[in-house]
ZALO-302289 format. One record per residue: residue in three letters; x, y, z of N, C-alpha, C, O in turn. Coordinates in steps of 0.001 Angstrom, whole numbers, plus 500000, padded with zeros to 6 digits. Each point is the difference from the previous one (the first is absolute). Layout:
% residues N
alaXYZXYZXYZXYZ/...
//
This chain:
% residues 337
unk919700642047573200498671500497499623500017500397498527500823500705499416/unk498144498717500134500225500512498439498577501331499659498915500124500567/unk501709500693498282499046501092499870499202499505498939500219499335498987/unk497997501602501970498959499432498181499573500655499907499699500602501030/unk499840499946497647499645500897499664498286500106499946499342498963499920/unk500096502182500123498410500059500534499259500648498787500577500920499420/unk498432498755500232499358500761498663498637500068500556499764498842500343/unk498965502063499997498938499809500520499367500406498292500395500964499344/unk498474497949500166499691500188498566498292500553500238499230499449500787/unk500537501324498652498248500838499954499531499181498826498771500010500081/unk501558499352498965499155499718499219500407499010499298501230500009499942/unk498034498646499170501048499178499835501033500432498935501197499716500039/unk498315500851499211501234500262498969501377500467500943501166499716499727/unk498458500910501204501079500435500225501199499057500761501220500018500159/unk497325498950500286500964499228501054500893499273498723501229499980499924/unk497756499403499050500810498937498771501520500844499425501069499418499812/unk498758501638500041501068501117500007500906499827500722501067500205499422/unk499036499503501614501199500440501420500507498669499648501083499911499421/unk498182498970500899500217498722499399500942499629499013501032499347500161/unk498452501193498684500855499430498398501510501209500428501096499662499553/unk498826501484501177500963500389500297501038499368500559501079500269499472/unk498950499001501396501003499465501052499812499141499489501122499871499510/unk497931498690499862500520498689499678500005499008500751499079500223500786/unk501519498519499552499432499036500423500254500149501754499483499122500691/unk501254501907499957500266500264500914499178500725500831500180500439501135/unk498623499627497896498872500456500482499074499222500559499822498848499605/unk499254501871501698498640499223500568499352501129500127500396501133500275/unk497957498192499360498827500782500277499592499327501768499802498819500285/unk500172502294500595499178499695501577498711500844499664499765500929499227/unk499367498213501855498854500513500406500025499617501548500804500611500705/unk498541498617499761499956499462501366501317499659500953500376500141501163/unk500009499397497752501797499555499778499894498855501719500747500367500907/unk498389498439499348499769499201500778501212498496499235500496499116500698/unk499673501012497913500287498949499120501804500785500064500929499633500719/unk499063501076498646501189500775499339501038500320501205501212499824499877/unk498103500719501430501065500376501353500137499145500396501002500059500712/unk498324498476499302500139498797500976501470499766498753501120500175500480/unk498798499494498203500984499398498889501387500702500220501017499321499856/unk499077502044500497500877501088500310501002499452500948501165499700499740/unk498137500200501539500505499793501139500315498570499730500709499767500979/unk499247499262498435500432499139500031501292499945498679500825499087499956/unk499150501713499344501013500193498897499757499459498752500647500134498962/unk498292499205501271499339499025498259499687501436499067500188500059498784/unk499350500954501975499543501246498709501297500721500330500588499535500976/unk499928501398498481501079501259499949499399500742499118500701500028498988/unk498292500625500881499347501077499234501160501464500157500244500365501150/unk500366500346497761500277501062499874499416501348500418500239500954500741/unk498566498454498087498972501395500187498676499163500298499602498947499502/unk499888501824501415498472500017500556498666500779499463499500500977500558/unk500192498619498671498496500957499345499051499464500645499613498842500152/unk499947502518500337498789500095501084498834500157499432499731501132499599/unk499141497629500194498841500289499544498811500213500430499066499875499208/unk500695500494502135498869500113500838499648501480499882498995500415500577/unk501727500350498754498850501593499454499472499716498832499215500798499488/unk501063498228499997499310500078498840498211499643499863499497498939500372/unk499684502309498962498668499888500611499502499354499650500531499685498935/unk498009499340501356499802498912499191499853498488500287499103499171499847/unk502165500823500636500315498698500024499658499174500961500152498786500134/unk499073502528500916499563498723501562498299499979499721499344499885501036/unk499750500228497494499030499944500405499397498270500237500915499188500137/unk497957500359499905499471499515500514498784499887499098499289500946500337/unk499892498151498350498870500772499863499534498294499387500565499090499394/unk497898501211501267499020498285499882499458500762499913499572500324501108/unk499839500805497518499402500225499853499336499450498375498803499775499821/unk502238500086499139499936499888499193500374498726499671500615499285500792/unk498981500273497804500187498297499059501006498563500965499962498771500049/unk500817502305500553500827499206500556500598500786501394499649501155500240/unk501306498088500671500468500746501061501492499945499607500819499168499610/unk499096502513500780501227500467500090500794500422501044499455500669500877/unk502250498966499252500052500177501031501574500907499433500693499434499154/unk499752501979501400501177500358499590500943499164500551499736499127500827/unk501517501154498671500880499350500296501090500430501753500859499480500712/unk498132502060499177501107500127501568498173500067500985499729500947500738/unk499490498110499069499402500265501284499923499034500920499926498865499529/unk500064501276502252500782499014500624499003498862499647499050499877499227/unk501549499397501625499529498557499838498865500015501168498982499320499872/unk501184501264500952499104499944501061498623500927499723498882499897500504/unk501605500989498563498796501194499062499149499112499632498879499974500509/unk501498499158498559499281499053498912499432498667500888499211499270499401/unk501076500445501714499792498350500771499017501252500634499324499968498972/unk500298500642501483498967500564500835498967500795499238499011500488500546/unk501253499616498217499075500526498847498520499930500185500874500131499144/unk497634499795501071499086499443500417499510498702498579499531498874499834/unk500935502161499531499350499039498223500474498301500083499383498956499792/unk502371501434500720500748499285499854499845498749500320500147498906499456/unk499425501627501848499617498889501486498569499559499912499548498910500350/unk499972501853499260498761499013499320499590499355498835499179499090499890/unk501419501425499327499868499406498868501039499246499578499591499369499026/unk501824500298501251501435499644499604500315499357501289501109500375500381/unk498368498853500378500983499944501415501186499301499293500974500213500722/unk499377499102498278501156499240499764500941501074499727501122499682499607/unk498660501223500505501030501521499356500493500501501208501150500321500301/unk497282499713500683500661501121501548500571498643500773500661500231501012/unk499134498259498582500685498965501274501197499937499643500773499892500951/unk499612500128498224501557499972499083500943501159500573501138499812500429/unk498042501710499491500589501165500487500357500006501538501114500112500511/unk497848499764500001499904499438501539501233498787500985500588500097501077/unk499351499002498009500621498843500496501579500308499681500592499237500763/unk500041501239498754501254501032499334500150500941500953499237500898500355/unk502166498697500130500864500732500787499075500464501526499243499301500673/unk501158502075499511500025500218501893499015501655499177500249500592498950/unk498497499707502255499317501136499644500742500997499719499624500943499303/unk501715498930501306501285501505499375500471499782498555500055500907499169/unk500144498335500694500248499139498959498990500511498454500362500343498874/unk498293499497501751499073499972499371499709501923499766499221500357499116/unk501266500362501488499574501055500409500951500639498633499553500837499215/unk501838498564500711500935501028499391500190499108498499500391500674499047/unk499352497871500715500017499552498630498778500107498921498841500376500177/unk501686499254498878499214500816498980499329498952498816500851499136499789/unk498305500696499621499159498756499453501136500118499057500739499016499986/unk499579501991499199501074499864498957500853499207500084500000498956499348/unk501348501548501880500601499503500399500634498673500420501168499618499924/unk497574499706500606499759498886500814499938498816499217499931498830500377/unk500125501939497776500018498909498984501526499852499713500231499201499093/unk500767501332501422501453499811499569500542499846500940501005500665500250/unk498335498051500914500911500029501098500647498609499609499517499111499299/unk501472500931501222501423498842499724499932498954500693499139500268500839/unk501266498580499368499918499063500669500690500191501468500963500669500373/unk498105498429500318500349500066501408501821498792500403500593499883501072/unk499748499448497496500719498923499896501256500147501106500670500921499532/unk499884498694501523500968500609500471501298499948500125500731500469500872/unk499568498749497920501145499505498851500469501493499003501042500464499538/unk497430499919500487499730501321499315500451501195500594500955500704499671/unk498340499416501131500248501218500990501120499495501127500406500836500807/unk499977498115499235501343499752500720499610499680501392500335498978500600/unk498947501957499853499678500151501551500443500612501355499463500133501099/unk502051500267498225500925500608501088499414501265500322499826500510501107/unk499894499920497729499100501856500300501721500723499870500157501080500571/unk500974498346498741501006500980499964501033499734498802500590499002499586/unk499344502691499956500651499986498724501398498983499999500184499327498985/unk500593500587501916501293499517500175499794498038499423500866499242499561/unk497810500533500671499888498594499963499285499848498556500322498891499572/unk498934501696499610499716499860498764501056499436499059501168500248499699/unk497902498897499984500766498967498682500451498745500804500652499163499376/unk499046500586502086500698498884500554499817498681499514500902499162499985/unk497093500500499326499364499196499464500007500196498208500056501092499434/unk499889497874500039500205500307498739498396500059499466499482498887499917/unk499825502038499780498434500222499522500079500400498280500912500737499622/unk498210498797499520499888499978498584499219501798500240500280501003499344/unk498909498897501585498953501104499852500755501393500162499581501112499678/unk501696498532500928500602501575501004501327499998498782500380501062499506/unk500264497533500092500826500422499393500436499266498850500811499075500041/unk498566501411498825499719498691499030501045499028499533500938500537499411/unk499114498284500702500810499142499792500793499200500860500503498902499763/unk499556501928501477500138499588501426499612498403500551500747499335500718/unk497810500185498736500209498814500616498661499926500804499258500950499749/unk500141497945501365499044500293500486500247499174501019500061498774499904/unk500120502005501303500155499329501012498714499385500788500031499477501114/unk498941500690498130498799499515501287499792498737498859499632499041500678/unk500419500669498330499859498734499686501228499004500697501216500167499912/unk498163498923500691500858499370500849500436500280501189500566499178500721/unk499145502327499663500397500286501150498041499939500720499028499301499713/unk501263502088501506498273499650500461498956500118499547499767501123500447/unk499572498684499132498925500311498744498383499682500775498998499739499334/unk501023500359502320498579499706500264499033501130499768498808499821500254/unk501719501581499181499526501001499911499434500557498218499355500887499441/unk501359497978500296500054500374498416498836499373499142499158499345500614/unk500672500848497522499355499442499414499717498997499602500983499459499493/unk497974499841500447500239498471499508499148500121498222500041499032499239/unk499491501848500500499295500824498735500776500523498738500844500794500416/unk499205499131498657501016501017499408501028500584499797500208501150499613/unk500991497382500873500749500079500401501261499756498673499736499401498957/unk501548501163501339500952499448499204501525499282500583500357499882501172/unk500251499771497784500928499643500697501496501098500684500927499576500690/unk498873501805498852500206500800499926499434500693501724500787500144500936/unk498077500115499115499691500414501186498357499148500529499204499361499312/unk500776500949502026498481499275500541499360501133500883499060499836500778/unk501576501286498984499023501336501112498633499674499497499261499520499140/unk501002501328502475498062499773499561499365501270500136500342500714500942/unk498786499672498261499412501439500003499354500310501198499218499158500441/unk500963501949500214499860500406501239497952500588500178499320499871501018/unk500252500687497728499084501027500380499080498843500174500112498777499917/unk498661502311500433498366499727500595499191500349498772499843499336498976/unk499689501825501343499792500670498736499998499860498945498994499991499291/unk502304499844500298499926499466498245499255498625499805499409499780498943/unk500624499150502237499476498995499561498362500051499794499358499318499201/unk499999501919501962498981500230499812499284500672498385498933499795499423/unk502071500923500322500033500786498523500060498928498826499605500187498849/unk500905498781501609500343498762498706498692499147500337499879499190499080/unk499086500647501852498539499354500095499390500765498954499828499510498884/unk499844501625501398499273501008499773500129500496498027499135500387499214/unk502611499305500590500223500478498905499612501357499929498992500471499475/unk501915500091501108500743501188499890501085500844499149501180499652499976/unk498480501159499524500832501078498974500990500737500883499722500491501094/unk501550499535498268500837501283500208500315500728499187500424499647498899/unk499367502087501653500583501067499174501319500290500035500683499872501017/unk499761500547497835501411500551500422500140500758498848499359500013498949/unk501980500865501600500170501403499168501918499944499983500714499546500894/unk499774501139497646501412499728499966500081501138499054499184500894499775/unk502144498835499653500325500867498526499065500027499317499487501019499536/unk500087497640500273499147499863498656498459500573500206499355500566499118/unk500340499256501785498781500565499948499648499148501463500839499559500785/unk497664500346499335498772498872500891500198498857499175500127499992498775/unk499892498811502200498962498816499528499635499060500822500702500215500988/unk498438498588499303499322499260500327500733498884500197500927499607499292/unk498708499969501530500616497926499932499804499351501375500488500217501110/unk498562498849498378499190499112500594501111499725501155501207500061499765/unk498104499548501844500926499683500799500599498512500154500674499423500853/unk498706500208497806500158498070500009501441500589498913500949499282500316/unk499354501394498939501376500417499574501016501305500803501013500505499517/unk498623499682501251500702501014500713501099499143500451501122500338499625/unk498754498459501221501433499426500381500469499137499190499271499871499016/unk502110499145500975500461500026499037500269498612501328499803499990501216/unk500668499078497920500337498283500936501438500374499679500413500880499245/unk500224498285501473501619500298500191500835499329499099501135500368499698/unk498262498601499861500978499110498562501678500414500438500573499987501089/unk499798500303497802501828500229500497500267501516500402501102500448500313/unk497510500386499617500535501570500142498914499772501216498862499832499563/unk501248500128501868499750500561500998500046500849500558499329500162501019/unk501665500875498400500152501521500592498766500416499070499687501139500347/unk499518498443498668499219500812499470498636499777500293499426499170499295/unk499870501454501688498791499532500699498585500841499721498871499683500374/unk501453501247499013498879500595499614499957500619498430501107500371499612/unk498044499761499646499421500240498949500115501754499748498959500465499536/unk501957500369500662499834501667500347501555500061499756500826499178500397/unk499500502420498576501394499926499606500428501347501214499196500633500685/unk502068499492499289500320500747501298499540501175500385499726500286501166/unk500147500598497675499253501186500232498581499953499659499435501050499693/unk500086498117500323498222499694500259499435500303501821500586499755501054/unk498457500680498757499666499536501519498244499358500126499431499864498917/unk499973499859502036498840499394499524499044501787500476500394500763500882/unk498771499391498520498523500514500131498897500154500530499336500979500339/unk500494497553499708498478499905500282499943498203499763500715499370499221/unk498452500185501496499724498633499890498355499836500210499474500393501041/unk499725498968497840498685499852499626499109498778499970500025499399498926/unk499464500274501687499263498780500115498805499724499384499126500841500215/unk500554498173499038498503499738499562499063500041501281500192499457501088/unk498695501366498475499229499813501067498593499423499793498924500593499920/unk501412497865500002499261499082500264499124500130500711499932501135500471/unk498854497760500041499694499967501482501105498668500838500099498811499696/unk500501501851501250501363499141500842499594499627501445500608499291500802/unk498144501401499342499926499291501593500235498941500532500368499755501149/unk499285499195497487500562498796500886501262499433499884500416499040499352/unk500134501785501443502020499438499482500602500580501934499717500349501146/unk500987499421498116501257499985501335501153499704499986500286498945499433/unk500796501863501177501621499884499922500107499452501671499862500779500943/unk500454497490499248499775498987501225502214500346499940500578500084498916/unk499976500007502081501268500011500259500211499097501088499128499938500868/unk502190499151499243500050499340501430501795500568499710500618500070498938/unk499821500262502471500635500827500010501054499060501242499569498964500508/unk501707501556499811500811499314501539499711500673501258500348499540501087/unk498878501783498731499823500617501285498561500610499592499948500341498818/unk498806499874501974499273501102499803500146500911499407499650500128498827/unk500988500839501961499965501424500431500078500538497840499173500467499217/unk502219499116500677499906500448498675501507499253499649500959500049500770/unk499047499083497586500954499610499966499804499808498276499090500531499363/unk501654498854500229500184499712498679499172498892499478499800499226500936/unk499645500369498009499140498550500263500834498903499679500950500156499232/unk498775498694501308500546498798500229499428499095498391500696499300499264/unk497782501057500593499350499924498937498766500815500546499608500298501128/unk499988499914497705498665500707499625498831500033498930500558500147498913/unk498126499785500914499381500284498868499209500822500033499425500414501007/unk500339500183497126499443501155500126498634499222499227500392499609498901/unk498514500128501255498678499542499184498956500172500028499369499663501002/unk499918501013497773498761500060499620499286499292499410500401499312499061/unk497972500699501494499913498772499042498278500689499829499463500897500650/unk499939498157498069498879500659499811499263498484500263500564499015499524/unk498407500844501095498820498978500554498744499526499111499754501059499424/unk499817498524500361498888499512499215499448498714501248500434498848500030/unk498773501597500691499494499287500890501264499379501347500650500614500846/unk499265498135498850501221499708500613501196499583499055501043499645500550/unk498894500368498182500603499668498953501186501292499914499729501011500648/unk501509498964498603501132500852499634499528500296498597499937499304498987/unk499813501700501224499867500782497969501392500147499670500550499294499154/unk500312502059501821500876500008499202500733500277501333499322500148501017/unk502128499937499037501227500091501293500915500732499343500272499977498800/unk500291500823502262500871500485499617501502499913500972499968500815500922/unk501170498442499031500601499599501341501410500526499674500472499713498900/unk500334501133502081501307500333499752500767499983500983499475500723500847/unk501511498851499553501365499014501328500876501055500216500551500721499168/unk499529499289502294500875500985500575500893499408500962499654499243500907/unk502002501310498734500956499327501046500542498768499745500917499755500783/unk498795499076498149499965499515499482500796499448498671500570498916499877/unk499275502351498983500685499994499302501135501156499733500463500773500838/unk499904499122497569501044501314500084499573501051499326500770500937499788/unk497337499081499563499598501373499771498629499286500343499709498805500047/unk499435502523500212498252499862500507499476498754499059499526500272498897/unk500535498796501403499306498965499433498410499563499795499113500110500847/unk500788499482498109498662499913499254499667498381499955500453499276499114/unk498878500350501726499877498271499835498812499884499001498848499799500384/unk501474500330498422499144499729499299499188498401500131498810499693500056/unk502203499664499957499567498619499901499029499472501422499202499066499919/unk501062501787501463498339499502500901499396500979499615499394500328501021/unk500204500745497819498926500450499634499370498959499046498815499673500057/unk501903499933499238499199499178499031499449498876500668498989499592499428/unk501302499814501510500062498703500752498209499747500825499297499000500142/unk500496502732500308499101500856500469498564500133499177498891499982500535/unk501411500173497862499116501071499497498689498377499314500140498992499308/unk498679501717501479498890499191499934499669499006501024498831499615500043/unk502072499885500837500172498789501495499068500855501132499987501204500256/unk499451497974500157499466500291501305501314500455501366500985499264500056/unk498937501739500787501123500205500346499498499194501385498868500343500343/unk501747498677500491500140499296500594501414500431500729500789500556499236/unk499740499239502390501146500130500752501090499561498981500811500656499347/unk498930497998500741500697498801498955500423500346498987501221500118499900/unk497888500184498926500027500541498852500837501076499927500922499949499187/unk498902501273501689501208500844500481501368499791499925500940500544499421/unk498905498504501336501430499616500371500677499434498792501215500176499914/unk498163499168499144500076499248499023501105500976499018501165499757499686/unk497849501582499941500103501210499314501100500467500377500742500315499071/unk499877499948502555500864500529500548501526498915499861501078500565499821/unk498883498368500250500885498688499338500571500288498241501103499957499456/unk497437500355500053500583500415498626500276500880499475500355500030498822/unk499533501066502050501302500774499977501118500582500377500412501159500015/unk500282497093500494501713499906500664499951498930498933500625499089500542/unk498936500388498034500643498523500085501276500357499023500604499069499468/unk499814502355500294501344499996499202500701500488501219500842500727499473/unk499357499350501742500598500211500989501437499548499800500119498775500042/unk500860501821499777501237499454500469500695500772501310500209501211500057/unk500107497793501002499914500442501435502045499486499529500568499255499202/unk499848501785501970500873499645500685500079498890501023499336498972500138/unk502081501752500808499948498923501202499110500554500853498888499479499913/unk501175501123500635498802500846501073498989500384499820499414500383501012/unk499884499723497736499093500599499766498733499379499323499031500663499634/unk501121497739500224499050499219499635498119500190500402498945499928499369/unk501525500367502179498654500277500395499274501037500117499026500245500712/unk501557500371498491498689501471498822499466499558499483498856500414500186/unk501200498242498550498772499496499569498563499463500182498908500099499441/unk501716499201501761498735499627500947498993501322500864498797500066500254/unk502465500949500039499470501161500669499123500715499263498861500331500326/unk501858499952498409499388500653498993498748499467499089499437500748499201/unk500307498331500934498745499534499741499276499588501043499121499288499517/unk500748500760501687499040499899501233499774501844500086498943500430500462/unk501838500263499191499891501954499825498918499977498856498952500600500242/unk501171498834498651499761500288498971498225499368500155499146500593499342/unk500452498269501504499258499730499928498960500499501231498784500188499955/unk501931499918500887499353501531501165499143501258499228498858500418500187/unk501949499892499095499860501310499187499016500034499245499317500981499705/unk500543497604499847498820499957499102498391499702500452498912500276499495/unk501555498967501805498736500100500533499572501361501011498891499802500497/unk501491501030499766499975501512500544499853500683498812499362501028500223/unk500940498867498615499375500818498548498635499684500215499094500806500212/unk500794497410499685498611499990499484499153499897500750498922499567499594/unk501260500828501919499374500111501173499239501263499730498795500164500189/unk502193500838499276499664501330499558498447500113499283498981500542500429/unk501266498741498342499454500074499284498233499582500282499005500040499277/unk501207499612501959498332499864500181499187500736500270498828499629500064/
//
């Protein structure tokens, strides 16, 4: 059994404090749904534990003002049942919703839920025991190591954004919904606050795959802010291996704005898919001014897999992912009438 040490922080300075104290052996918990699952499996060994859920503030909630704000510790199930949210954002509360198990939903945190790790199980190993860590050689867990899911099973993995280095595939809901929408993150460190768009928050894996997010160690996030457009007509469409609640197989997150039956403008972002919240720019453009037609859909949803590089198992996400992608778009603009 190893000992860790506990810091409960009231305010952020204090938490960034406890932090730059102890050093890289440090973790910030809140929900700790991400961090105790990593624990128990031995991928995290956190020293010290800084506890940020007294800190006041941070779980509000407010569509009241220019934009929506959401703190960084309020649950996920707070914000998916919001009334504003759900009527005005369903692509925000279907994203929240469709993510994980209602317990699940009860104890994680919108913050949070932006630094969750890959589901890869090359990655996380799978045994669930410290004694067996390191059995697979992973770029992400141990840099330089190697990558055992290229070439090995890969029906779970990315066919998006991929390197030769690693092919995880980004696990969240949420963020992909946040990357339609174009979404801001706050964050707070030594240096002060600052901002950064959630289309730069993750980082593609090139030869550094252990480095997956955009935030230095003693940073934590804030608050996450959304333009508040009019979004009704959008939607986060998931096809998943089980109902009940599972990881997505693929997914899209898309808004789109209507001009009769015509596409003014789209907004489309891929979940499960690739190896960060993906932005298909290219079936927005494909989209903008076309009459939207099933067909035409599908068309849009094709062009954005045609830089697809698939493994052995995993070829048929492209096809999946653009029959998702083109679902999605006609349930946006179903909306929109």
């Amino acid at each position: 059994m190893r000992a860790i040490d506990y810091t409960r922080a009231d305010s952020l300075e204090a938490a960034v404090e406890a932090f730059a104290a102890v050093g890289l052996d440090a973790r910030y918990i809140a929900g700790g749904t991400t961090l105790y699952d990593l624990m128990k499996l031995g991928v995290e060994r956190p020293a010290h534990l800084i506890d940020v859920t007294g800190i006041m503030g941070l779980d509000t909630i407010d569509t009241d003002g220019d934009v929506l704000r959401f703190g960084a510790l309020a649950l996920m199930s707070d914000v998916a049942y919001t009334p504003a949210v759900q009527e005005g954002y369903p692509i925000l509360s279907e994203s929240l919703l469709k993510a994980a198990s209602q317990q699940l939903r009860n104890m994680a945190t919108v913050g949070g839920n932006l630094l969750q790790r890959t589901r890869c199980p090359y990655f996380r190993n799978g045994a669930g025991s410290l004694s067996t860590v390191g059995v697979y050689p992973c770029n992400k867990r141990v840099p330089g190591s190697g990558c055992a899911a290229i070439g090995g099973l890969d029906r779970g993995h990315a066919i998006l954004g991929v390197s030769d280095a690693c092919i995880a595939v980004s696990p969240g809901d949420w963020p992909v919904a946040l990357t339609a929408m174009g979404a801001s993150v706050e964050i707070h460190g030594p240096a002060g606050t600052r901002t950064v768009p959630i289309s730069d928050f993750y980082r593609l894996p090139g030869d550094t795959p252990h480095l997956e997010f955009n935030i230095a160690p003693a940073e934590l996030i804030t608050a996450i802010t959304v333009p508040k457009a009019p979004s009704r007509s959008s939607t986060y469409h998931k096809i998943r291996d089980r109902e009940s609640f599972a990881f997505a197989v693929a997914s899209a997150a898309v808004v789109v704005e209507m001009e009769g039956a015509n596409v003014r403008t789209a907004r489309i972002a891929l979940g499960g898919v690739a190896t960060i919240p993906w932005r298909a720019q290219s079936a927005e453009e494909t989209l903008r001014g076309k009459q939207l037609t099933p067909e035409f859909a599908l068309e849009a949803g094709r062009a954005a897999f045609k830089d697809a590089r698939p493994g052995q198992h995993n070829a048929f996400k492209s096809d999946l992912g653009a029959r998702v992608v083109a679902d999605a778009l006609m349930i946006a603009a179903e909306r929109s009438a």
